[in-house]
C-alpha positions in Angstrom: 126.5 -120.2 137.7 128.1 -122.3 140.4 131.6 -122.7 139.3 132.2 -126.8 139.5 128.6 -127.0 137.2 130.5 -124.5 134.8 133.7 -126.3 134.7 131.7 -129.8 133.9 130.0 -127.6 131.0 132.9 -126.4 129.8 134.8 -130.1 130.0 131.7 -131.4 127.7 131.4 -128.2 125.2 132.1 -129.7 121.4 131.1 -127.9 118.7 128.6 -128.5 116.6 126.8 -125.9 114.8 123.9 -126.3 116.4 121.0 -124.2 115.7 120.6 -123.0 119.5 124.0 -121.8 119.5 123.4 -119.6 116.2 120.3 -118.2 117.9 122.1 -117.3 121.3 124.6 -115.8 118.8 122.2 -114.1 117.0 120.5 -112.6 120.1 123.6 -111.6 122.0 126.3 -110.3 119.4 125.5 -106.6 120.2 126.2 -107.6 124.0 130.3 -106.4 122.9 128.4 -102.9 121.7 129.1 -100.1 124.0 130.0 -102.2 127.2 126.2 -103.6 127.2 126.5 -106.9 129.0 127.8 -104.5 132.3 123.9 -103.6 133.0 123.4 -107.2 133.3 125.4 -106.9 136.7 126.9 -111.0 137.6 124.7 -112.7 134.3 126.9 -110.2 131.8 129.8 -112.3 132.5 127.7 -115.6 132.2 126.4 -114.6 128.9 129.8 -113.6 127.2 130.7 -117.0 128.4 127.8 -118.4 126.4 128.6 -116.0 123.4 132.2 -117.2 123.8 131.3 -120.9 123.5 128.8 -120.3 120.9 130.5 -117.9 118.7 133.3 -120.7 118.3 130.9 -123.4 117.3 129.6 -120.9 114.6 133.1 -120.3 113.9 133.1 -116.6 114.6 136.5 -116.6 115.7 136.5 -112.8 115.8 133.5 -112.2 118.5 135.0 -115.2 120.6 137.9 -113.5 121.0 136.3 -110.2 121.9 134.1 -112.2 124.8 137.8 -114.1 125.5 139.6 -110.9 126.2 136.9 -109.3 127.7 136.7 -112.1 130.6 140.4 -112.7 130.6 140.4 -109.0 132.1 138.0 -109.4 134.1 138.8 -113.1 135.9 142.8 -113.1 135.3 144.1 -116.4 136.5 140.5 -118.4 136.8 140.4 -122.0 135.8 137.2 -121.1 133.9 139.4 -118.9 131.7 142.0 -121.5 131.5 139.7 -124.0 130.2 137.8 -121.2 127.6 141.6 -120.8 126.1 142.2 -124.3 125.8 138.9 -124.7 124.3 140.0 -121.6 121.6 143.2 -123.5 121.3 141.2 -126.7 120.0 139.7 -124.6 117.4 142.1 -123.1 115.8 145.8 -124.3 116.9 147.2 -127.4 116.2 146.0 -130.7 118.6 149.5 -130.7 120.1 149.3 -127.0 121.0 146.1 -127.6 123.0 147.4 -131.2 124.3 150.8 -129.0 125.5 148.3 -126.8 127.4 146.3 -129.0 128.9 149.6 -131.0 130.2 151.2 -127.6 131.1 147.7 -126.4 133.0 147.3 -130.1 134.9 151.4 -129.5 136.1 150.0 -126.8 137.9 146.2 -128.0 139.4 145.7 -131.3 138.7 142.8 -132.0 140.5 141.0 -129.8 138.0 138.6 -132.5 136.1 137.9 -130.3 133.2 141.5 -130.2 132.1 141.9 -134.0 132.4 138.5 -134.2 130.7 139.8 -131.3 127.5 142.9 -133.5 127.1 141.2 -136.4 126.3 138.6 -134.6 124.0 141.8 -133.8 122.2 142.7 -137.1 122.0 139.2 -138.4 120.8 139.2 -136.4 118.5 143.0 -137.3 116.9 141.5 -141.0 117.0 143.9 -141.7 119.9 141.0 -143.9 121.9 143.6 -145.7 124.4 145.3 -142.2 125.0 141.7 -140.6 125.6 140.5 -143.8 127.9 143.9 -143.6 129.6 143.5 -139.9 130.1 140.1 -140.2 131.9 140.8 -143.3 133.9 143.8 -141.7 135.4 141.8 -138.8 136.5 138.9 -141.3 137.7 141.7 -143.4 139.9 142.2 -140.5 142.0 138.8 -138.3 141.6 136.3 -141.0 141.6 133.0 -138.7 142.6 133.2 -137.3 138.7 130.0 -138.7 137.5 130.4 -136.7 134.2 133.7 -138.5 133.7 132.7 -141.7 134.3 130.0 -141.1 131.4 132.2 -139.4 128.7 134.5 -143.4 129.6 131.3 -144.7 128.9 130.4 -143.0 125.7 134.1 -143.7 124.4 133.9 -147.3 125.2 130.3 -147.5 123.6 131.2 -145.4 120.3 134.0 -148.3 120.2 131.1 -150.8 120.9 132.7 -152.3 124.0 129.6 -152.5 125.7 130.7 -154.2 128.6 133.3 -151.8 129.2 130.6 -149.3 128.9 128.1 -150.9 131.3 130.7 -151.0 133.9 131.8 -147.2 133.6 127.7 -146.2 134.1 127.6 -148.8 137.0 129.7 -146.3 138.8 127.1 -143.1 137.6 124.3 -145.0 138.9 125.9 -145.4 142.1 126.9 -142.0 142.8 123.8 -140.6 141.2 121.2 -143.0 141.9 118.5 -140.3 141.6 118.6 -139.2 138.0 116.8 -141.4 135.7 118.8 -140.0 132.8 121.9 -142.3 133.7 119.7 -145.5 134.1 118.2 -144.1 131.0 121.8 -144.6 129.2 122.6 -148.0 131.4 119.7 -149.6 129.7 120.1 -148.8 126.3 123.7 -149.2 126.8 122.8 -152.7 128.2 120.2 -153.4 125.3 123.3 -152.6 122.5 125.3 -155.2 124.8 122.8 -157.9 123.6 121.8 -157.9 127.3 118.1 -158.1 126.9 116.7 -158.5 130.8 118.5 -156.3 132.2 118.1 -153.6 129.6 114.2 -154.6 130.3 114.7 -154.4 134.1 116.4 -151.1 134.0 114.1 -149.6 131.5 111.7 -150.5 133.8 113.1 -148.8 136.8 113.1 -145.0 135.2 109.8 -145.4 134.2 109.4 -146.1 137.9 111.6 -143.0 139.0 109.8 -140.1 136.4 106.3 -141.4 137.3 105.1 -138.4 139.4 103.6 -140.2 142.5 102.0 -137.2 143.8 100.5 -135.9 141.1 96.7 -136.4 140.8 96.5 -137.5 137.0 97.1 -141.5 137.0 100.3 -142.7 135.1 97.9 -144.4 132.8 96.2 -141.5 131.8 99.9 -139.3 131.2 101.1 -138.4 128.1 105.1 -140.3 128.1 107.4 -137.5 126.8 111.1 -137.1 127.2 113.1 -139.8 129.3 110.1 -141.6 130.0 108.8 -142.0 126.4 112.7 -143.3 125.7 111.9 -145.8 128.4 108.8 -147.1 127.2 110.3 -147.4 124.0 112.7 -149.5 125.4 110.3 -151.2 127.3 108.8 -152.4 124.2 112.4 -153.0 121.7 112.8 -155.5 124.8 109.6 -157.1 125.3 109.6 -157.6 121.3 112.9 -159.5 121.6 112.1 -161.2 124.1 108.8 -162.4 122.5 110.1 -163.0 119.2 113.8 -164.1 120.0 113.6 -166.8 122.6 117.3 -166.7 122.9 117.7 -163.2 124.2 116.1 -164.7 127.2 118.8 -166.7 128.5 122.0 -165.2 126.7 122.1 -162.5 129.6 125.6 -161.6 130.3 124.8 -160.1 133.9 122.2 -163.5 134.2 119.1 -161.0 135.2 116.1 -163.5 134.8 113.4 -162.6 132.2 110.4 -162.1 133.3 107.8 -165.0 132.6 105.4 -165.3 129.4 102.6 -164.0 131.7 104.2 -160.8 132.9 105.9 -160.0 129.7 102.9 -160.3 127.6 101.3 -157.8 130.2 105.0 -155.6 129.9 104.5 -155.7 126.4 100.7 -154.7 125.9 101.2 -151.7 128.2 104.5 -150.7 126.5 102.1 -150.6 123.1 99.4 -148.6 124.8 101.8 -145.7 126.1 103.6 -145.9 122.7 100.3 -145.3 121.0 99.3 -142.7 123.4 102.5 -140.7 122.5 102.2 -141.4 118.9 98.9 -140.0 118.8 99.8 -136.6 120.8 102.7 -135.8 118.9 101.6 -136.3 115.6 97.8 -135.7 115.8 97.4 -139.0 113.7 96.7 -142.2 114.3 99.1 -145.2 115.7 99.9 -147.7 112.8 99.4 -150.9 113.5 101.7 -154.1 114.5 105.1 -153.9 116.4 107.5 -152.9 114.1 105.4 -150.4 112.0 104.9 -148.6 115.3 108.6 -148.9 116.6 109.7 -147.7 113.3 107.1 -144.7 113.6 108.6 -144.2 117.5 111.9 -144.2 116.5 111.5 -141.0 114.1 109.5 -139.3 116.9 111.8 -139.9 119.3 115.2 -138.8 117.1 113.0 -135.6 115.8 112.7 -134.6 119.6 116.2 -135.2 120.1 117.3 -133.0 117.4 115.0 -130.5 118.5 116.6 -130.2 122.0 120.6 -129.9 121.1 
């Protein structure tokens, strides 16, 4: 695993008790028997990584500590095994144990992102919100390129519902990743929590246009909307439904993004419903109910049971 893309997993890891980390638990416990992850060459040490993280979110504090001393031997000194010890800390120490740490481990590199990004968690967590915003703007002054830091500012500012704050903390995402849908994905619902109704519709909009597959030879018409791009045709139609039914929404847009006309957004709206449908009916096997808000309602459980599925 490329080390920056291991560090950014390691800045995001919170535990959970997910049911994927119980299964990776389950399948790679008797890695620690008789040396075993050796015969898997470089992926061993990936793997007791993943054991590491996932043994602490099942709180087997005993098997992450084997996988913790077993990589602390191996990698002595790397900021990888920094951060696994600071995330061990979190566990099981105090939150001004692991906030020393992190301060202590930032003294001594602190153009590490992962660190600044662990300190904050910390914070989060405690309920300190300006120290955690603080934390990750400091870091942001001076390392501006850290997408993944911009969003966690953005998801701290939106589970305070400052919206606007939010908005402006994906702005920078979208431009430094302007390819990945995901992030105008979050922008727009981001935008549509804001009250912000166009330009939650326009950005919706745009990553249906970016995860249509152009070169594929089935018709976008004729696909099956799954993942981001079902979200965004959901979206599509919580917007057009406002927009329709709320007049207001039309000209209380905060960033002024125009709404489109009656004409177009009748046409939005009718295609939003027939993708919706379409992805009702694969999903489920039965058929669409009827009217807007019995099939939003219907979307919104298909949508959160995929979601739950994938963590």
């Amino acid at each position: 695993m490329e080390v920056t893309a291991a560090l950014q997993r390691l800045a995001a890891f919170q535990p959970h008790k997910s049911t994927k980390s119980q299964l990776l638990l389950d399948q790679n416990k008797s890695l620690l028997n008789k040396n075993a992850y050796l015969k898997q060459g470089d992926e061993g040490w990936e793997t007791l990584e993943k054991l590491f993280l996932a043994a602490l979110d099942q709180g087997d504090i005993e098997t992450a500590d084997n996988c913790l001393k077993i990589l602390s031997e191996r990698f002595p000194g790397s900021a990888r095994i920094d951060c696994l010890t600071g995330i061990r800390m979190e566990v099981t120490e105090s939150p001004d144990i692991a906030l020393q740490y992190y301060g202590e481990l930032l003294e001594g590199d602190s153009a590490n992102a992962s660190f600044w990004r662990r300190k904050a968690a910390v914070y989060r967590k405690l309920g300190k919100i300006d120290q955690a915003v603080q934390e990750l703007s400091t870091m942001l002054d001076t390392y501006y390129t850290e997408v993944d830091g911009w969003l966690e500012l953005a998801d701290i500012y939106s589970s305070c519902q400052q919206y606007t704050y939010a908005l402006q903390s994906l702005a920078h995402t979208l431009l430094l990743a302007p390819q990945n849908p995901f992030h105008f994905l979050q922008f727009a619902e981001t935008a549509y929590l804001a009250a912000d109704i166009p330009l939650a519709l326009k950005t919706y909009l745009q990553v249906v246009d970016m995860t249509d597959d152009d070169d594929d030879d089935v018709p976008p018409i004729d696909t099956i909307p799954t993942g981001v791009t079902l979200r965004a045709w959901f979206g599509v139609k919580l917007c057009t439904h406002r927009l329709t039914t709320e007049p207001k929404t039309a000209s209380s847009s905060a960033s002024q993004t125009p709404a489109p006309s009656a004409t177009t957004l009748s046409s939005l709206d009718d295609l939003a419903t027939e993708r919706l449908r379409t992805a009702y009916l694969n999903t489920t096997r039965e058929s669409p109910p009827q009217g807007d808000k019995a099939l939003i309602d219907a979307l919104a459980k298909v949508i959160a049971a995929g979601s739950a599925k994938e963590e």
